[in-house]
MDAnalysis code that builds the backbone (N, CA, C; Angstrom):
import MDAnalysis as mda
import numpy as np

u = mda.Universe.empty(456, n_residues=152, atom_resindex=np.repeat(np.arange(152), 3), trajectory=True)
u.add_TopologyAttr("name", ["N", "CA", "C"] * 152)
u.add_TopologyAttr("resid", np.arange(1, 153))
u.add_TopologyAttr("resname", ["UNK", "UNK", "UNK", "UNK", "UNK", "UNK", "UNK", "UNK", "UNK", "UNK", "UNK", "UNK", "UNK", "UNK", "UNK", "UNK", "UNK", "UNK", "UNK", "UNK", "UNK", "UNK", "UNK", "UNK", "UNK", "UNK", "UNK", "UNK", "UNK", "UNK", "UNK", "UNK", "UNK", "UNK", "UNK", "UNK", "UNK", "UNK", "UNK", "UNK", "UNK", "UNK", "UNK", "UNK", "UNK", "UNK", "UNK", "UNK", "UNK", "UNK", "UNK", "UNK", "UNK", "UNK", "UNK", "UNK", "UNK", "UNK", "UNK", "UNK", "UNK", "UNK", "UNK", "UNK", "UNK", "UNK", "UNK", "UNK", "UNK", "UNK", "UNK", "UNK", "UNK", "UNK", "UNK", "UNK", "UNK", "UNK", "UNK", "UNK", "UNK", "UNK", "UNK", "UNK", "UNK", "UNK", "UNK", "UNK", "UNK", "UNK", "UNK", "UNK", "UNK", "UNK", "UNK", "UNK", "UNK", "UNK", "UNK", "UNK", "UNK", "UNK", "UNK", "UNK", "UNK", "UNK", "UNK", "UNK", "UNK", "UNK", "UNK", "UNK", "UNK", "UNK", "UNK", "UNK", "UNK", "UNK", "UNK", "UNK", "UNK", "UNK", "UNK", "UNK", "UNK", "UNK", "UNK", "UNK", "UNK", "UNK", "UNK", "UNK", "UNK", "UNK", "UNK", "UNK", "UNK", "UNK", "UNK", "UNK", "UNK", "UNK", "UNK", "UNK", "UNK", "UNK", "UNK", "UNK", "UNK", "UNK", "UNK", "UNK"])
u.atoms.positions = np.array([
    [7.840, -59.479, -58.850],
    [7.442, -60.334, -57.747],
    [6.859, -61.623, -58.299],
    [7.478, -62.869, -57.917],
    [6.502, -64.105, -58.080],
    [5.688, -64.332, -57.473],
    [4.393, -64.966, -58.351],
    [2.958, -65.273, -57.585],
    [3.048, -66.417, -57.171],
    [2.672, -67.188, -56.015],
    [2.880, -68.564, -56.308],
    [1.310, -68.957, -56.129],
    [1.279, -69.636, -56.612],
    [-0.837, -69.891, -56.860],
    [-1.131, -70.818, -55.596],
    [-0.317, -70.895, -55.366],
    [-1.013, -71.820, -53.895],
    [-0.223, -71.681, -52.176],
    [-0.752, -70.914, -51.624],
    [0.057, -70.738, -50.128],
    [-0.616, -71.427, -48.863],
    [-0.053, -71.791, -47.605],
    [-0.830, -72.575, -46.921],
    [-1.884, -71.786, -46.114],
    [-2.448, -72.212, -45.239],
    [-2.779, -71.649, -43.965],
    [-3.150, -71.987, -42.659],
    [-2.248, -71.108, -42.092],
    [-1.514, -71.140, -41.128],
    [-2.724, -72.015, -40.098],
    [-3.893, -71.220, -40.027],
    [-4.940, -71.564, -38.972],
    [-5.322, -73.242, -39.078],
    [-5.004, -73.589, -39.978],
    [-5.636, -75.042, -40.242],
    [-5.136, -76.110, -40.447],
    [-3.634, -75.671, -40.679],
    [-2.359, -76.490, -40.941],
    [-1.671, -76.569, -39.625],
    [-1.787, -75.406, -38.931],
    [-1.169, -75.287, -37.625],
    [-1.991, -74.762, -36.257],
    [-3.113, -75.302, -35.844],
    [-3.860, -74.855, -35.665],
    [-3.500, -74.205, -33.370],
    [-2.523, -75.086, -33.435],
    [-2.279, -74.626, -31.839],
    [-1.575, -73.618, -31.679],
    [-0.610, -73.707, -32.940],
    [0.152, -72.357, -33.125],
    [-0.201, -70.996, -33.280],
    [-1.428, -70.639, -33.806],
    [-2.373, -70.171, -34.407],
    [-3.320, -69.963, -32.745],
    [-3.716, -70.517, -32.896],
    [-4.454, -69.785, -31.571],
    [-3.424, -69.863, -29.969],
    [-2.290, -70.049, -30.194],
    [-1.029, -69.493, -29.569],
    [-0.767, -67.982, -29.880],
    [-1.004, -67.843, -30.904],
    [-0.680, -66.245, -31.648],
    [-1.774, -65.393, -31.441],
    [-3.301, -65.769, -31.609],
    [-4.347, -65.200, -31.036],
    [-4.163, -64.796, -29.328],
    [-3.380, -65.537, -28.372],
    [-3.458, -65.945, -27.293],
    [-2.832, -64.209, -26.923],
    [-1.702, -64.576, -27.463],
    [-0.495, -63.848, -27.869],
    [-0.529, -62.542, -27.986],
    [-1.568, -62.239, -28.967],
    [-2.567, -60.956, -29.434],
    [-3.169, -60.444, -28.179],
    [-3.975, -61.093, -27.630],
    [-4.628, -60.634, -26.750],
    [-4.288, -59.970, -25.514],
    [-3.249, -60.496, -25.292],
    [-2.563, -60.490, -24.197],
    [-1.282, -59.174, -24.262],
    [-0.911, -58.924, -25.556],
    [-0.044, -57.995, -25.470],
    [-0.717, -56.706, -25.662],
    [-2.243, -56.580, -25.728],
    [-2.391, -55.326, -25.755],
    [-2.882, -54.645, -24.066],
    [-3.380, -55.554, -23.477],
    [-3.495, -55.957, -22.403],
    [-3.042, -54.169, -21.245],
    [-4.295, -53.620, -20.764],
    [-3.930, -52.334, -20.227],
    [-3.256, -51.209, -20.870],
    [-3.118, -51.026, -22.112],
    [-2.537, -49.886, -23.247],
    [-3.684, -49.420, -23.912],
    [-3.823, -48.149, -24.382],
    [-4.454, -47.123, -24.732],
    [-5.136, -47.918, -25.879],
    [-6.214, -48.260, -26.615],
    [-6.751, -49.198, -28.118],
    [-6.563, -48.547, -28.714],
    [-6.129, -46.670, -29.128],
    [-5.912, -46.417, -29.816],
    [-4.621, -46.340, -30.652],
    [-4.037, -46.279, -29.075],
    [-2.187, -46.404, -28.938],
    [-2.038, -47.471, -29.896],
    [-2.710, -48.958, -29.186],
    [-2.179, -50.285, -30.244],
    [-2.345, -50.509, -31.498],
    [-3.820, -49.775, -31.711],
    [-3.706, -49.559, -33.192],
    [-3.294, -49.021, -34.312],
    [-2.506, -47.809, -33.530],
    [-1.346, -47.110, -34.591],
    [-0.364, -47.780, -34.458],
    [0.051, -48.609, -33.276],
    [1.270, -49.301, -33.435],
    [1.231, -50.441, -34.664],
    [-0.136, -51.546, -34.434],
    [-0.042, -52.615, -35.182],
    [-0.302, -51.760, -36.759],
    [-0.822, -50.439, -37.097],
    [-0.748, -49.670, -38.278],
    [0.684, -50.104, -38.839],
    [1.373, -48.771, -37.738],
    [2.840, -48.404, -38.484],
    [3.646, -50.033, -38.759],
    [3.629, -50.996, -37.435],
    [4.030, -52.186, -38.198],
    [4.006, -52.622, -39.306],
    [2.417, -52.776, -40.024],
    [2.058, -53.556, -40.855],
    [2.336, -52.601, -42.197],
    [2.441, -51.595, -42.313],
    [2.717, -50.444, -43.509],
    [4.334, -50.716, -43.570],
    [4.741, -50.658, -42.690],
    [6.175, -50.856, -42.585],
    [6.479, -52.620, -43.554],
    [5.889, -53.221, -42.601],
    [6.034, -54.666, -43.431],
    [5.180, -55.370, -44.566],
    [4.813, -54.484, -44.914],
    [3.890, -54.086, -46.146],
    [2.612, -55.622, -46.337],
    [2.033, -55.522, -45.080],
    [0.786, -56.416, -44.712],
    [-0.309, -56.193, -44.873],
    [-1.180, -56.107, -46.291],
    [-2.053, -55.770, -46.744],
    [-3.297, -56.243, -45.878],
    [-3.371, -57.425, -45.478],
    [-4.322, -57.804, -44.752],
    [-3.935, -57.325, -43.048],
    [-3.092, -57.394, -42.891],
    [-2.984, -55.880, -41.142],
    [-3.576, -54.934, -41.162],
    [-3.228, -54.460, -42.274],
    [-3.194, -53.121, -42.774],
    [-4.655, -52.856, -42.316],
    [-5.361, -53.257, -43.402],
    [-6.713, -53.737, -43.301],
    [-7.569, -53.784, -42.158],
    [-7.070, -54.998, -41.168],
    [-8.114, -55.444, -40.323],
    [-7.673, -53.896, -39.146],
    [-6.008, -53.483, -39.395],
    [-5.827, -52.620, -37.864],
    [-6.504, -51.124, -37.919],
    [-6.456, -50.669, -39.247],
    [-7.339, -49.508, -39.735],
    [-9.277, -49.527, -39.510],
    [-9.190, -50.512, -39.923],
    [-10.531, -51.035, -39.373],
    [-10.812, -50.469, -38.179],
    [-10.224, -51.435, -37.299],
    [-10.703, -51.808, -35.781],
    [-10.295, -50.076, -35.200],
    [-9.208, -49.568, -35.858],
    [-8.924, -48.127, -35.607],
    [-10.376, -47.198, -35.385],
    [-10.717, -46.865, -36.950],
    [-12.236, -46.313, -36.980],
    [-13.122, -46.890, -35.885],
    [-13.131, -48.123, -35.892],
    [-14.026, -49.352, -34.946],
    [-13.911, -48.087, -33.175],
    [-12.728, -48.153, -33.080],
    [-12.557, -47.369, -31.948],
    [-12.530, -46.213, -32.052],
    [-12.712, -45.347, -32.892],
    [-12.984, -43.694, -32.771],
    [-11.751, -42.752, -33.328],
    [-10.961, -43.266, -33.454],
    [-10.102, -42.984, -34.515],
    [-10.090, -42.409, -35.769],
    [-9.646, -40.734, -36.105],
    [-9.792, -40.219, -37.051],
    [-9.609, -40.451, -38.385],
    [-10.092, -40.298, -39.296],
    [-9.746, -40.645, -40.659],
    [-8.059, -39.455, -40.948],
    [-7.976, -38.597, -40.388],
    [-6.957, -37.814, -40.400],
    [-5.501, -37.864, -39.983],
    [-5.602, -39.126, -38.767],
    [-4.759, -39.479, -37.790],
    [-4.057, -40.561, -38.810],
    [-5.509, -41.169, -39.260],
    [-4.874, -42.425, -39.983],
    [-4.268, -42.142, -40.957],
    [-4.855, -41.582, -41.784],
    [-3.782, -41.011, -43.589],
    [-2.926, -40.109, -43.110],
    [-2.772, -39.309, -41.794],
    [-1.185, -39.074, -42.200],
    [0.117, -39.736, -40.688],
    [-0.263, -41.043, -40.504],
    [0.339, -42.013, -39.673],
    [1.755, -42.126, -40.617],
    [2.027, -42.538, -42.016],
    [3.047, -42.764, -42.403],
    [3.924, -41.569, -42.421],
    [3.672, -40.215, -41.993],
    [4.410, -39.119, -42.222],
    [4.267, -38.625, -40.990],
    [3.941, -39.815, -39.852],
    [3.756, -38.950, -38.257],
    [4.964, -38.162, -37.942],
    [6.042, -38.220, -37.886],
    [6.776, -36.944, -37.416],
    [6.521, -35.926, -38.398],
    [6.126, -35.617, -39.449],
    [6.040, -34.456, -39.957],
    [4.549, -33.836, -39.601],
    [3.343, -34.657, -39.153],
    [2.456, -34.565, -38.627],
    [2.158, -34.617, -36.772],
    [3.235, -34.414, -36.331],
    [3.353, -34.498, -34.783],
    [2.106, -34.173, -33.657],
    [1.691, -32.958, -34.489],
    [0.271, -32.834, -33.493],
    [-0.736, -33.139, -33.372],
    [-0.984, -34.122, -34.772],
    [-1.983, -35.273, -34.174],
    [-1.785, -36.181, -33.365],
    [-0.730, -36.585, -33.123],
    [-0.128, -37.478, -31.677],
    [0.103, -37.381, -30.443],
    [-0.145, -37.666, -29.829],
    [-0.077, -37.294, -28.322],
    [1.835, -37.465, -28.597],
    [2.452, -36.914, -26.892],
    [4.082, -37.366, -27.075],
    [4.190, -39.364, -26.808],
    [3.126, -39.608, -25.812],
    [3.112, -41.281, -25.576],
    [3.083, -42.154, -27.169],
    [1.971, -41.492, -28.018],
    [1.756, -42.322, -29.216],
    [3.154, -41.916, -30.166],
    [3.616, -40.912, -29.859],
    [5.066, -40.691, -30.986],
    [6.577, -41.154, -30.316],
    [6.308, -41.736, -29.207],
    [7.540, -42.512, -28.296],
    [7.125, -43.980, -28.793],
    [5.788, -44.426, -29.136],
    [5.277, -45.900, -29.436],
    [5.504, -45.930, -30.697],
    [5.810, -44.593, -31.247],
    [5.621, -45.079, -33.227],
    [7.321, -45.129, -33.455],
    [8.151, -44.702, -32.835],
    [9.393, -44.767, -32.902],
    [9.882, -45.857, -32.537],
    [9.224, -46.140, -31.300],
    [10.101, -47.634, -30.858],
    [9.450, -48.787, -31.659],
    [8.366, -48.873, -32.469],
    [8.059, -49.522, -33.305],
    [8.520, -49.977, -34.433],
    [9.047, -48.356, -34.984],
    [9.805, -48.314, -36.314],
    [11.274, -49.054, -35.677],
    [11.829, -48.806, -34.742],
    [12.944, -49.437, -34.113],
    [12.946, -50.742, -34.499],
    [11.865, -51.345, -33.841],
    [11.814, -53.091, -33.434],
    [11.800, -53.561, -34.700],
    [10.459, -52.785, -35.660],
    [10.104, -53.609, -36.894],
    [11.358, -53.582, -37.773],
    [12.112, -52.552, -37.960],
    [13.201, -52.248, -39.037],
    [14.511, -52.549, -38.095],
    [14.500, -53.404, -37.192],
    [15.511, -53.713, -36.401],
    [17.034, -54.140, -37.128],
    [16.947, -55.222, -38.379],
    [18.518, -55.075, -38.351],
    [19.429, -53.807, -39.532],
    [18.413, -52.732, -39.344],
    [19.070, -51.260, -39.845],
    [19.683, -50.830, -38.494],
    [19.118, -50.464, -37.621],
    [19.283, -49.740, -36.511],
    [19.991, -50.327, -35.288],
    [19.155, -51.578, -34.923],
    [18.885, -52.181, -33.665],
    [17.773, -51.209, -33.189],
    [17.712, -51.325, -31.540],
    [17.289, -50.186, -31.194],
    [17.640, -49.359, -30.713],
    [18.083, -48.011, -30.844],
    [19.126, -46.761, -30.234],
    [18.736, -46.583, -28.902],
    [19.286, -46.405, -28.418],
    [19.631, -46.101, -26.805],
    [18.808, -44.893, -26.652],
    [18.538, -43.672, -27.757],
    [17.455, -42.330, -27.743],
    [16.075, -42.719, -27.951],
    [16.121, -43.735, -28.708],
    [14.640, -44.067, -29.244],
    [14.078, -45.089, -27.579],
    [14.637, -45.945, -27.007],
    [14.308, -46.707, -25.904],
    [14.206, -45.813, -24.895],
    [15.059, -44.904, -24.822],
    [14.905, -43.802, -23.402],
    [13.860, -42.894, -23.832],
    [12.980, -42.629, -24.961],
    [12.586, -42.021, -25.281],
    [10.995, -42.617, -24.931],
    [10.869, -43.970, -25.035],
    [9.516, -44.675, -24.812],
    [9.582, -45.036, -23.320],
    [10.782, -45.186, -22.862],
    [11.283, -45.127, -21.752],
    [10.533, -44.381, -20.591],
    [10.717, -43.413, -20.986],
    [10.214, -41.458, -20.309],
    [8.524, -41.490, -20.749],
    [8.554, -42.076, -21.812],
    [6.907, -41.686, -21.880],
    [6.192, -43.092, -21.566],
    [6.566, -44.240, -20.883],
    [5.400, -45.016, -20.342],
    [5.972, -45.473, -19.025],
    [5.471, -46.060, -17.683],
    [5.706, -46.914, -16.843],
    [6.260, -47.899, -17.065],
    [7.444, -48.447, -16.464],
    [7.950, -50.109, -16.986],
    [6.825, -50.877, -17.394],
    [5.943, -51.083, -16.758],
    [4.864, -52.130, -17.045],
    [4.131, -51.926, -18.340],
    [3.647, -50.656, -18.865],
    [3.410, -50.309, -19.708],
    [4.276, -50.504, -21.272],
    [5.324, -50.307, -20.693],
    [6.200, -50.191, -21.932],
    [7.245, -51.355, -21.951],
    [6.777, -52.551, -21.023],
    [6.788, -54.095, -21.341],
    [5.580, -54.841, -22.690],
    [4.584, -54.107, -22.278],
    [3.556, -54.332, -23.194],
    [3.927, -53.656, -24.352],
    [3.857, -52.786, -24.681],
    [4.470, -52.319, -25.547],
    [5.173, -52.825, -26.639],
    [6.251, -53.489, -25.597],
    [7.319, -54.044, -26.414],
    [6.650, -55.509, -27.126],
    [5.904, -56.144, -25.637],
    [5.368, -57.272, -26.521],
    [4.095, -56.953, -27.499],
    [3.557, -55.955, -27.558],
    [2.689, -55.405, -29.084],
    [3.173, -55.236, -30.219],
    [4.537, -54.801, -30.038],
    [5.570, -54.434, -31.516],
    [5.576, -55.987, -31.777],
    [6.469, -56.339, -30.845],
    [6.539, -57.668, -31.389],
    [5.928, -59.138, -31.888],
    [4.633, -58.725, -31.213],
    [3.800, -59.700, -31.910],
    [2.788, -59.273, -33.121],
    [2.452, -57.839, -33.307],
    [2.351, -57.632, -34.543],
    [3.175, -57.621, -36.017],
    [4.694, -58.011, -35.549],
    [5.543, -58.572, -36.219],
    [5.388, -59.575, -36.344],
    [5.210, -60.519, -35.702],
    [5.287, -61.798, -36.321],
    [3.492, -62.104, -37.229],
    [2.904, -61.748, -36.726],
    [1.483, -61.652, -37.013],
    [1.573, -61.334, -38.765],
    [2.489, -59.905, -39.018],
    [2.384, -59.725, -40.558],
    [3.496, -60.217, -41.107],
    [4.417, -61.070, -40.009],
    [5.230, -62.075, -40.960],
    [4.581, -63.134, -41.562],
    [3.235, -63.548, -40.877],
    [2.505, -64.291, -41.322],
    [1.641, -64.454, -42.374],
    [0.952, -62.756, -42.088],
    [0.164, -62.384, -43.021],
    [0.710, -62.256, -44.628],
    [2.027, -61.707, -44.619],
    [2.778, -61.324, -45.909],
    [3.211, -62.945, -46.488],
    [3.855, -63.796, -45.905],
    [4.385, -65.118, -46.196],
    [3.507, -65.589, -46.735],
    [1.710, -65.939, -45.892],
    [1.099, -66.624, -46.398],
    [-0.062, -66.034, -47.435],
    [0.344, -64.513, -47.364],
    [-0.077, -63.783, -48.394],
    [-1.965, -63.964, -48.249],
    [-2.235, -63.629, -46.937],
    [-3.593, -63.267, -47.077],
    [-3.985, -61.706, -47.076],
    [-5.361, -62.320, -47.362],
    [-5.893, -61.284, -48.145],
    [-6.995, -60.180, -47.963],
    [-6.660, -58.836, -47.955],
    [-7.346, -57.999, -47.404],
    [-8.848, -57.862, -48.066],
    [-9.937, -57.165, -47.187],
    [-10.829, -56.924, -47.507],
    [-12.132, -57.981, -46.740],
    [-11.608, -58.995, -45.936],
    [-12.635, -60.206, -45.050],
    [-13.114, -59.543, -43.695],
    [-12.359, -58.622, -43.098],
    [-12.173, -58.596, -41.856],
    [-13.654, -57.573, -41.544],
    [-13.909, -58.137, -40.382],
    [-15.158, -57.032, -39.520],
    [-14.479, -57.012, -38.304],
    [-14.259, -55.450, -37.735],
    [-14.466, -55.429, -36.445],
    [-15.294, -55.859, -35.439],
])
């Protein structure tokens, strides 16, 4: 991997954009479970290997009551199923869907599947949580910040 010794940031270089994305944040978690979103923005950021996500979403996880058990075995949740409710393992699938999208797309089982386990309205949000914690650790990884700042 190349280091490059100097990356920008985002908040200060782009600063409307940036609290467009905060805006963004806020808004897509908006009536969904805090624990729900935080395994989602988890499995995202492990997936897109966002050290500083990683970080702040594990955090805010504990922050909210969230097991230390739930969390270390999140990357092996289907082999760990019964720490999940069926709602949080319909959200970690359609996650893995969105984030790893041009393997898959998203399957027609995995969407009917989050489908069945939330209300349209619900699982509009949803969709916009996957997706803006995607772009969030496209950010984080590009501009390569750095874990270990964050307080809940």
């Amino acid at each position: 991997m190349n280091t490059t010794k100097r990356r920008i940031k985002i908040a200060t270089l782009a600063p409307d954009f940036y609290r467009a994305m905060i805006e963004l944040d806020a808004q897509s978690a908006t009536g969904l479970d805090p624990l729900l979103v935080n395994l989602v923005r988890i499995r995202a950021s492990q997936l897109n290997g966002c050290a500083y996500c990683l970080d702040m979403h594990t955090l805010d996880a504990r922050h909210e009551g969230d097991t230390e058990q739930r969390l270390a075995l999140l990357p092996t949740w289907r082999e760990a199923r019964k720490f999940y409710s069926e709602q949080e393992q319909a959200a970690l699938e359609l996650t893995e869907s969105i984030t790893l999208i041009s393997r898959t797309h998203v399957p027609d089982d995995v969407y009917e599947l989050a489908s069945n386990a939330f209300e349209d309205k619900d699982l509009a949000q949803l969709i916009g949580l996957i997706v803006t914690i995607n772009a969030w650790t496209r950010i984080g990884v590009t501009t390569r910040l750095e874990p270990g700042h964050y307080q809940p």
